[in-house]
N, C-alpha and C positions, 0 to 999 in steps of 0.2 A: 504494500500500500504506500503513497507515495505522502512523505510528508505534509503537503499540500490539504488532501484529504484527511491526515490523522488532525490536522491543525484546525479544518472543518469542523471535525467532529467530537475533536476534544475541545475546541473553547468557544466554538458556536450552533453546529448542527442540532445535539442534545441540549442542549444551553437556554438557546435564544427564544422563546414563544411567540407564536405570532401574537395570542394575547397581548401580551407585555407591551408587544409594537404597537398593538392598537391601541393599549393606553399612552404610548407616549405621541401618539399621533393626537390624540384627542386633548392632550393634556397641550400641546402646542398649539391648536385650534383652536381652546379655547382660554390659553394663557394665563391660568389659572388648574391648582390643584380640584378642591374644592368643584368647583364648574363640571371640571371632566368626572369628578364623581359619581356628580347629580344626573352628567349626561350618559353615563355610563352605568347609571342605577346600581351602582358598586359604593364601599365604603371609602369614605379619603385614605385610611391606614391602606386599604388593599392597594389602592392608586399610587402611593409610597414604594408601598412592596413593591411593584412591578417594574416603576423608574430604577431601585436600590437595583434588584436583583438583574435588571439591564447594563447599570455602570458596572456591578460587581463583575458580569459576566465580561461587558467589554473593557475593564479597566481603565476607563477614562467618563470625567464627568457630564453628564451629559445636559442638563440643565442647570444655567443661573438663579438662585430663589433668591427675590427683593420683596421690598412694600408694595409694585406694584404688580407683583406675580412673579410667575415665571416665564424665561426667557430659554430659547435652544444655545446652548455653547457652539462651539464651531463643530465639535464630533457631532453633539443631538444635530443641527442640521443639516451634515452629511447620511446621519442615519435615517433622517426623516424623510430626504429628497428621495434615497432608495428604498424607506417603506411605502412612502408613497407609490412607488413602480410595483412595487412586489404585491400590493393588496388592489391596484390596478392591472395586476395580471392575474389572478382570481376571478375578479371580477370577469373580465372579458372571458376568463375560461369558463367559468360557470355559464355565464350567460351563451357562449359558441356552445354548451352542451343542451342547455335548455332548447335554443334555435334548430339542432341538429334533429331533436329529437322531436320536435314539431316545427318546423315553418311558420307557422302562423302566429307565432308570438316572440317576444324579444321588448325589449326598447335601444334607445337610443338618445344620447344628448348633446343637443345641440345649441351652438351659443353664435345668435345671428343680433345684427342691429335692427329699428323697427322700419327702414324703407325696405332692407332685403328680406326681411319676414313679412311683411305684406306682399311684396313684386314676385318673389319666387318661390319662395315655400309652400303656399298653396298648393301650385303646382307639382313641385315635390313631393308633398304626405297623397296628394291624392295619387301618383303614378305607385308610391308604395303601398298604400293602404288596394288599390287594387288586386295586388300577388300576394299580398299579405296584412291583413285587415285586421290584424290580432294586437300589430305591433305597434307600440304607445313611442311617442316623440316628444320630449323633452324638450321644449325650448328657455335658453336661458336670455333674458333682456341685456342687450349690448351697448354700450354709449358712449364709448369710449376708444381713441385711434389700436388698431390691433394688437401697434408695439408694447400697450397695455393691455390688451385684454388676453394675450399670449400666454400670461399668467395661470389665468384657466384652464390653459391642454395642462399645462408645466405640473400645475396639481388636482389633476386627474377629475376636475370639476367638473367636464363637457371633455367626448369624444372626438368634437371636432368643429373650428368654426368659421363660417361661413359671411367676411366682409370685402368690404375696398380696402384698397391700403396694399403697400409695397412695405420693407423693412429699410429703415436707411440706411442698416450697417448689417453685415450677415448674419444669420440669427445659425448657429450652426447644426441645431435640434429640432428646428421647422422647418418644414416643407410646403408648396405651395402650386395649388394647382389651378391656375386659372380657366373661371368658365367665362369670362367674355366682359370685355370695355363696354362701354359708352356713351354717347356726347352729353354734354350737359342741354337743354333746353330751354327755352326762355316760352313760359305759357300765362295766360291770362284767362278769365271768364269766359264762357261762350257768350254771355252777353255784353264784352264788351268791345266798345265802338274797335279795337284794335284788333279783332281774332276776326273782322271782317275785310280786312285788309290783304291782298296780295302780294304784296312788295313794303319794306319796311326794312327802315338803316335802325340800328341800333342806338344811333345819339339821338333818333326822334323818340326815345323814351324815355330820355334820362331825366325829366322833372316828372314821370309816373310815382305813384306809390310804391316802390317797392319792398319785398319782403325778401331778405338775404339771410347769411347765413352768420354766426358771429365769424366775428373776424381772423379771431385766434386757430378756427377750427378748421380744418384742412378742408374743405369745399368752399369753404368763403373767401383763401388766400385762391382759387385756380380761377371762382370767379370774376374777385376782382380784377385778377390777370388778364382776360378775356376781353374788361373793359380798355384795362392799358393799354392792352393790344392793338388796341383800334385809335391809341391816341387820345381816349377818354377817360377824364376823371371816374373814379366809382361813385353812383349816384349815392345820396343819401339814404341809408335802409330807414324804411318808418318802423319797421319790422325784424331784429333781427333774431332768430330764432334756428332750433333744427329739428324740431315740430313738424313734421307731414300734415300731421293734424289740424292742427293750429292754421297751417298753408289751405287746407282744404276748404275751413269752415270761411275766414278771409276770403278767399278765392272767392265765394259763393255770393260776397257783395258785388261784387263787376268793378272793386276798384282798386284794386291789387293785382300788380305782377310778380312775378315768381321766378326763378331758375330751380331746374330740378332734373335727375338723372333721368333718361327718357324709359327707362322702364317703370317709373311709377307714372305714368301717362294713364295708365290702363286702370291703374288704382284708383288715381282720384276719379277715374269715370267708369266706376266698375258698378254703384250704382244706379246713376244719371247721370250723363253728359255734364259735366262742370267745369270741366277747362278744355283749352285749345292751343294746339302748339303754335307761335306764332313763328311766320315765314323769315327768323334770323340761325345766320350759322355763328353761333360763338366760337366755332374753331376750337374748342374746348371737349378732351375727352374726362370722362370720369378717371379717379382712381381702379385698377384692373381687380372685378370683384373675382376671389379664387375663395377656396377651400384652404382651409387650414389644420394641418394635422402636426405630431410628434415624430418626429426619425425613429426608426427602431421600437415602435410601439405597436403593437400586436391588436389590429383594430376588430370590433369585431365583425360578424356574418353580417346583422341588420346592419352597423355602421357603413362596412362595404355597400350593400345594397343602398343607401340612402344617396351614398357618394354618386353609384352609378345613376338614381333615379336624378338625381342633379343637374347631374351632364346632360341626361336626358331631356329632362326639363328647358335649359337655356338653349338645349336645338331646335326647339317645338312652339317655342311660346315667340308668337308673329309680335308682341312686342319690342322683343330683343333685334327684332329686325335692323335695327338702323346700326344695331352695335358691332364689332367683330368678336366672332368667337377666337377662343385659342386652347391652344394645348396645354401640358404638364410644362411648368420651367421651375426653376430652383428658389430658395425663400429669396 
């Protein structure tokens, strides 16, 4: 036997409990002893035990205790980044057993912002729930650029998530699968005097009402671009918001203009007819919406199948028309 494996088995194999891991998982979740007790409907002494009996086992300490709880040392959060892996590969094992052994059920979680879970997902649960009507979808609310919310796959929160956004420095454990760009659009009321219009410069707008994006927020930096572009100031927002909602109900005065990714075209008129794309090119594309998943992370059956009904999805849907699809490219 190769020391390697006696060194396994004599100071962690027998050793280590997954139990114990999932109390110090819990116990870092919720930064507090105490807390993981109550949420682990266990006693604080046993919660003890199981931290003690983890450093004894790894000889080194694993958690800081202060006034205002506890904190991971630099071993607890190397131990924890990899229980986190280890009880997320359970998981997906369990659940690739459950799927195997019936089809028709599973779930899956997914962490989308609220234009791409209205624009696409739709589409998505239904082309799944078709082959497989069993399987429950997770969606978790997103709001933030991805370089944050990446955080999510990282701890095994959501299987996979689905926004805009590129990485601006290589993220070397994401990967990224783009289903398709495109433009940004500038739309108004169908009742107003400008959605009856054929031809239209974009400085014939700029003392409209309009409803932008903040400024800070990466659609509002590409479209005030768009205006620069042309030579023009960016008009004053009366509005500035990243609200769909908010855009729609506004909209629905006839005295508000908008910009917005052209796949929610369909949304805000999915209803009744309430807006119209007016006849300017901003020359502007969106951020490229892909798929986002883990390197080396073991997805499972339903997850796979969600990925494929996606791609599916963005080849089908006559909205996406004006966009370009694209293939697999790197984070």
């Amino acid at each position: 036997m190769s020391s390697s494996v006696e060194h396994w088995e004599a100071r962690i194999g027998r050793r280590v409990r997954l139990r114990d891991l999932h109390v110090l998982l819990t116990v870092v979740q919720w930064g507090s002893m105490a807390k993981a007790a109550h949420r682990l409907a266990v006693s604080q002494p046993a919660v003890s035990k199981s931290i003690a009996d983890l450093e004894h086992t790894l000889k080194v300490r694993l958690l800081d205790r202060g006034p205002q709880g506890v904190e991971p040392t630099l071993y607890g959060r190397a131990l924890v980044r990899r229980g986190l892996a280890v009880f997320d590969e359970l998981r997906q094992g369990v659940g690739e057993i459950e799927f195997l052994s019936s089809t028709t059920t599973g779930e899956v979680r997914i962490g989308c912002n609220e234009s791409l879970s209205a624009a696409l997902l739709p589409a998505v649960i239904e082309l799944l729930h078709v082959e497989h009507p069993g399987v429950t979808v997770h969606v978790a609310q997103m709001s933030r650029p991805i370089a944050v919310e990446v955080r999510a796959l990282r701890e095994r929160n959501v299987d996979l998530i689905i926004a805009r956004g590129e990485f601006a420095v290589p993220e070397g454990d994401v990967e990224s699968d783009v289903l398709f760009t495109e433009p940004f659009i500038v739309v108004a009321s169908v009742h107003s005097s400008w959605a009856r219009r054929r031809k239209l410069q974009l400085e014939e707008l700029f003392d409209e009402k309009w409803i932008l994006y903040p400024p800070e927020e990466a659609p509002g930096a590409l479209v005030d671009q768009a205006f620069r572009d042309r030579g023009l100031a960016v008009p004053r927002a009366r509005i500035a918001t990243m609200s769909y909602h908010l855009r729609d109900m506004l909209l629905m005065t006839g005295e508000y203009l908008t910009v917005i990714p052209a796949c929610m075209l369909h949304v805000l008129n999915a209803k009744r007819p309430t807006v119209k794309r007016l006849p300017i090119d901003l020359g502007v594309q969106t951020r490229p919406v892909a798929i986002f998943t883990l390197k080396n992370r073991t997805l499972s059956p339903v997850a796979e199948l969600f990925i494929e009904c996606a791609r599916s999805a963005t080849r089908s849907m006559s909205s996406l028309s004006t966009g370009r699809l694209a293939g697999r490219s790197g984070p």
